[in-house]
C-alpha positions as CSV (number, residue, x, y, z in Angstrom):
1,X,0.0,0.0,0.0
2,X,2.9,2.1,0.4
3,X,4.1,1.5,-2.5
4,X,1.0,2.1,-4.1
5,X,0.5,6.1,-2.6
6,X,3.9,6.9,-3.5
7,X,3.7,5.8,-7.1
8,X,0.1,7.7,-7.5
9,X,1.4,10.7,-5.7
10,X,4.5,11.2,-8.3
11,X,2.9,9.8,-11.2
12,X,-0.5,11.9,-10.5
13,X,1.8,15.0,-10.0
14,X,3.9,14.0,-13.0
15,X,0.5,13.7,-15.1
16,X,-1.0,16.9,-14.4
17,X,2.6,18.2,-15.2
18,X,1.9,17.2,-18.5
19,X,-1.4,18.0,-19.3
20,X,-0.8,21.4,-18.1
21,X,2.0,21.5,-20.5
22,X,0.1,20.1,-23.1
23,X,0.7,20.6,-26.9
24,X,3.6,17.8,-27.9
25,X,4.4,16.7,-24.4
26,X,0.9,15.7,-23.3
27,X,0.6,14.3,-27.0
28,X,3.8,12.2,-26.8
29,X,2.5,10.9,-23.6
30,X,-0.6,10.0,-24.5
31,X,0.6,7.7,-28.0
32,X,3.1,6.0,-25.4
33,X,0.5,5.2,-23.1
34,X,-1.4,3.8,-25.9
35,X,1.1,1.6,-27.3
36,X,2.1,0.2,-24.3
37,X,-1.6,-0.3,-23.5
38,X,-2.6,-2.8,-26.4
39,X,1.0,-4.2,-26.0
40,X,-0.6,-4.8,-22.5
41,X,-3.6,-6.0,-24.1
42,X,-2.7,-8.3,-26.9
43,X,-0.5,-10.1,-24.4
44,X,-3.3,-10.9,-22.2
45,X,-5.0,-12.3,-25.7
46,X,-2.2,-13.9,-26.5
47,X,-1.7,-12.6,-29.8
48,X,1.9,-11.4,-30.3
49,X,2.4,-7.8,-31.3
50,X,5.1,-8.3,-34.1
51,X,3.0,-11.3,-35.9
52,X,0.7,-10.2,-38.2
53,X,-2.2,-9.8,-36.2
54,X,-0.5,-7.8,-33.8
55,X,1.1,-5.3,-36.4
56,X,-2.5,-4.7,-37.8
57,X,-4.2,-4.2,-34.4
58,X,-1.3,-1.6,-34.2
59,X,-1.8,0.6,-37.9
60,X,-5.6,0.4,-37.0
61,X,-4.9,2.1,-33.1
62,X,-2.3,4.5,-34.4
63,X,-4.7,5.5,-37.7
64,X,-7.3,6.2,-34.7
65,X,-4.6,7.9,-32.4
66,X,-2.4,9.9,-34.6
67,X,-5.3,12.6,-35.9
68,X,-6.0,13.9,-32.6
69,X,-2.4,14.1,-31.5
70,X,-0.9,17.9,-31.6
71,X,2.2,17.5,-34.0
72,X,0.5,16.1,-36.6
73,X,-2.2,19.0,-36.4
74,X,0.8,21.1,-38.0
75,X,1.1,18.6,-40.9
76,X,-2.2,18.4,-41.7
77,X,-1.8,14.7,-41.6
78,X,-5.1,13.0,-41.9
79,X,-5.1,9.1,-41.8
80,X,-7.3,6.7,-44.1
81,X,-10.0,4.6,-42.2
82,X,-7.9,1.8,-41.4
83,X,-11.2,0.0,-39.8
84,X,-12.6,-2.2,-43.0
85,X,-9.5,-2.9,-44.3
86,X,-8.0,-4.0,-40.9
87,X,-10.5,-6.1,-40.5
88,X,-10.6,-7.9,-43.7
89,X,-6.5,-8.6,-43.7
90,X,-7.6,-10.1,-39.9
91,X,-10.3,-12.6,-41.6
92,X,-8.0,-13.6,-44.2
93,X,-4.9,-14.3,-41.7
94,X,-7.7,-16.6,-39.6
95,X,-8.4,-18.3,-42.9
96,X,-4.6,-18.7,-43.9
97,X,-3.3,-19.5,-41.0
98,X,-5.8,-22.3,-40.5
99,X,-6.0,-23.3,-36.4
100,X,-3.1,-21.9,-35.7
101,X,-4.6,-18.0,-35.6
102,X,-8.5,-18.4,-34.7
103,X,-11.3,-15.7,-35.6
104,X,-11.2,-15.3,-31.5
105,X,-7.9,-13.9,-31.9
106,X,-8.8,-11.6,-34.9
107,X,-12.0,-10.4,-33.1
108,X,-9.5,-9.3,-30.1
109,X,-7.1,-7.6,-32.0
110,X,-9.7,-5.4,-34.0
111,X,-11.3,-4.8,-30.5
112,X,-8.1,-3.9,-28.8
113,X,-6.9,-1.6,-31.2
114,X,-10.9,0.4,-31.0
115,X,-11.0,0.5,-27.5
116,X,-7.3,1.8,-26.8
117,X,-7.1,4.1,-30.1
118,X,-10.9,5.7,-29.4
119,X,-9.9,5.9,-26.1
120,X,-6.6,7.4,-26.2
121,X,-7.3,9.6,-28.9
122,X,-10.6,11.3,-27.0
123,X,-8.1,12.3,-24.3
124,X,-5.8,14.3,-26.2
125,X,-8.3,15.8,-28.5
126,X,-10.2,16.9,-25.5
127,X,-7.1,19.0,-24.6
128,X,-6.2,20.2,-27.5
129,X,-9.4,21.8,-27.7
130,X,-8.6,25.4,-27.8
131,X,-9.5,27.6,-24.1
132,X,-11.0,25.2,-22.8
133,X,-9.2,22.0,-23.0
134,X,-7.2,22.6,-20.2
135,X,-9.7,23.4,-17.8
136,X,-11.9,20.1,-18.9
137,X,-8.9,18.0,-19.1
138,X,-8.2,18.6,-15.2
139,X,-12.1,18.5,-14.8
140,X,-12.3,15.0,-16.4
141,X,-9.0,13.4,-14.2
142,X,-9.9,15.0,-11.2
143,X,-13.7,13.4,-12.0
144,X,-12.3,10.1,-12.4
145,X,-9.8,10.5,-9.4
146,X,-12.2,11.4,-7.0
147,X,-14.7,8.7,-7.9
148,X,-11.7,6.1,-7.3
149,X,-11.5,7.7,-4.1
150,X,-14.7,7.9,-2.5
151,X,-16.0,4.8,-3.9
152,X,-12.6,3.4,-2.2
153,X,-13.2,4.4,1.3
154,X,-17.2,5.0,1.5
155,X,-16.8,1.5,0.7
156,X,-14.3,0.3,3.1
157,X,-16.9,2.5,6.0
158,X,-20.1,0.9,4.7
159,X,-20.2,-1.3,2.3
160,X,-22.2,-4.2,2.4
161,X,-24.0,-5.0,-0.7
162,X,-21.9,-6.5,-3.6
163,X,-22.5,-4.2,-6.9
164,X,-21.3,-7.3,-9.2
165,X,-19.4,-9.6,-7.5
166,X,-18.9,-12.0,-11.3
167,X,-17.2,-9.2,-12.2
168,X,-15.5,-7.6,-9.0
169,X,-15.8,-9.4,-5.7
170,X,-14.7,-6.5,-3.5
171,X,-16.9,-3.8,-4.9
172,X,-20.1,-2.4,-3.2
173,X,-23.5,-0.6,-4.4
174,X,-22.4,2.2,-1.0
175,X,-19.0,2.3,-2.4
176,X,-20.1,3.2,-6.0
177,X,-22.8,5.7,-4.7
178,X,-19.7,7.4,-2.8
179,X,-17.8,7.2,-6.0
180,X,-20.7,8.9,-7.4
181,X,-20.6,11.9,-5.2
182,X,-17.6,12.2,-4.6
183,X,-16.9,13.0,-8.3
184,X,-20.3,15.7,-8.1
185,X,-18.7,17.8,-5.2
186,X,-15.1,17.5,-6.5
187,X,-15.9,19.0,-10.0
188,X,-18.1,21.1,-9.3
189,X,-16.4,22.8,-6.7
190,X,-12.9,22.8,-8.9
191,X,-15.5,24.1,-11.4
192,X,-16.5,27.0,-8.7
193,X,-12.8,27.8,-7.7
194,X,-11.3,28.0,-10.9
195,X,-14.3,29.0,-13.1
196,X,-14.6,28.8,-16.7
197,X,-17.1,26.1,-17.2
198,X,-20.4,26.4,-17.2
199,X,-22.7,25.1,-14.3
200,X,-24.3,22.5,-16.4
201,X,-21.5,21.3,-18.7
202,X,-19.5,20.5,-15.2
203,X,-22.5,18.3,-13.8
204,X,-22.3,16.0,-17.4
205,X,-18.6,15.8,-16.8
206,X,-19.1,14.9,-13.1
207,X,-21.8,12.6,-13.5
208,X,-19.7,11.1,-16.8
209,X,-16.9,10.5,-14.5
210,X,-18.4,9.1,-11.9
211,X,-20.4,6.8,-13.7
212,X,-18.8,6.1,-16.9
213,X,-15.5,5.8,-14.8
214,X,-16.8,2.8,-13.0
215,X,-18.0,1.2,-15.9
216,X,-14.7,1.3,-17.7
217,X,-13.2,0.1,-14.4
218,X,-15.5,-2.9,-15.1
219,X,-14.6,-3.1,-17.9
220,X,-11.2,-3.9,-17.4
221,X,-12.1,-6.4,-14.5
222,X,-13.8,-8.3,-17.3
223,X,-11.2,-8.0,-19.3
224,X,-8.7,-9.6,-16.4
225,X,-10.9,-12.2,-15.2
226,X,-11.9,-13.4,-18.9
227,X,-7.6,-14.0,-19.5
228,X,-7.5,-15.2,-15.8
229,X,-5.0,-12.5,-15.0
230,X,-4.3,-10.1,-12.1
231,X,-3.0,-7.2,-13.7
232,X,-2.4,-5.7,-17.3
233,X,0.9,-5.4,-16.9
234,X,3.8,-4.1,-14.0
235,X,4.8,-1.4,-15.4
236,X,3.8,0.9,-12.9
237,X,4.7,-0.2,-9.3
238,X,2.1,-1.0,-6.9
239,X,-0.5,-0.1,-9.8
240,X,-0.1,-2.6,-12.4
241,X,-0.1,-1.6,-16.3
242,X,-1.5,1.0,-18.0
243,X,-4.6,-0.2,-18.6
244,X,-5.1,-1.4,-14.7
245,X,-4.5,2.6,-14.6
246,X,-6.2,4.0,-16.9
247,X,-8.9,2.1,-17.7
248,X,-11.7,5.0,-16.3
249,X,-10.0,7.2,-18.5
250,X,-10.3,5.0,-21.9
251,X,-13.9,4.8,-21.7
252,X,-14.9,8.4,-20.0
253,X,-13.2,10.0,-22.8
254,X,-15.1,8.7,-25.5
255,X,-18.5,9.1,-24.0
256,X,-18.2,12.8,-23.4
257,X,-16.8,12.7,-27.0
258,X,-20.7,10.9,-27.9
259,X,-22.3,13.6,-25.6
260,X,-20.9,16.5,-27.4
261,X,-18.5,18.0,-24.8
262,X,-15.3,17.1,-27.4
């Protein structure tokens, strides 16, 4: 546990470094957390990322990822839709490769690469939204932070009732109801302090956060217990991979995206 708050404390710091820096560095971040992420990912499907499946799950996340990131905005680079294409090449490799490479594996590869690239690439187009990404950048992290938070200790205090123990043994209904609020007061009153955002454009990213947050926390529990694994990875110590870490994040991102906020 120790372990665990000092990591969070110095890579939280570290991370809002960045973010507040934004432009290339928050960019360069972001595409190596996302390529270490579906390295994370395609291990735990045991698909390997320099076989052929692995080096198209990759050109489809980085044709998601790479539009959205700062220094390509300068080059007017604009990527072709990777998606059909991608996902024909992955139905003929099945087919070639006979029992050796099943349609599971192509099916997991296409839906890494979505879920990390749409993911990934939500969070830095949200901050490089001009005036306002910064502030709804911190807005979003601080969200997802608090929910981790409250739903943490409201439900070490009172939980009782499991909220989907197939999924996640130790959560609680109490504990995702603190989550919950916890994310309402913390944005709204950063929201307050700081200004900036309107009233009800901070409530959706609060309510977002804490809700959507949990779900993509889920998410990755599935994820884990479907490849019978504890973690994503170790690269971060005392928190696992990235994905362990930032698996509110992937899925927050893109629903404010589908809500209109980015």
């Amino acid at each position: 546990m120790k372990q665990r708050i000092i990591t969070g404390l110095i890579g939280g710091a570290g991370f809002l470094l960045l973010v507040y820096l934004g432009d290339h560095w928050f960019s360069l971040l972001v595409f190596f957390l996302a390529v270490i992420g579906l390295f994370e990912f395609l291990r735990m499907a045991k698909v390997q990322p320099l076989s052929v499946a692995g080096v198209l799950a990759y050109l489809l996340m980085i044709s998601l990822l790479w539009p959205s990131l700062s220094f390509t905005k300068e080059t007017g680079v604009i990527l072709p839709d990777l998606v059909l294409p991608v996902t024909l090449l992955l139905l003929l490799y099945a087919v070639f490769r006979k029992n050796q490479f099943h349609i599971e594996h192509a099916a997991l590869a296409l839906v890494g690469a979505l879920y990390i690239g749409y993911g990934f690439a939500y969070m830095a187009a949200l901050r490089n939204l001009p005036d306002t990404g910064l502030m709804l950048t911190v807005l979003v992290i601080l969200g997802i932070w608090a929910t981790d938070s409250g739903a943490y200790f409201m439900g070490k205090a009172i939980g009782k009732r499991k909220l989907w123990p197939a999924i996640s043994p130790n959560k609680t209904i109490e504990g995702a109801a603190g989550g919950l609020l916890a994310a309402v007061l913390v944005v709204m009153a950063v929201n307050v302090w700081i200004g900036g955002i309107s009233l009800d454009k901070a409530l959706i990213i609060a309510l977002v956060s804490g809700i959507a947050g949990q779900l993509g926390d889920l998410v990755e529990s599935a994820i884990k217990r479907h490849f019978e694994v504890k973690d994503s990875g170790q690269i971060i110590p005392g928190h696992g991979g990235v994905l362990d870490r930032f698996d509110s994040m992937i899925l927050v991102f893109p629903v404010l995206h589908l809500l209109g906020i980015v």
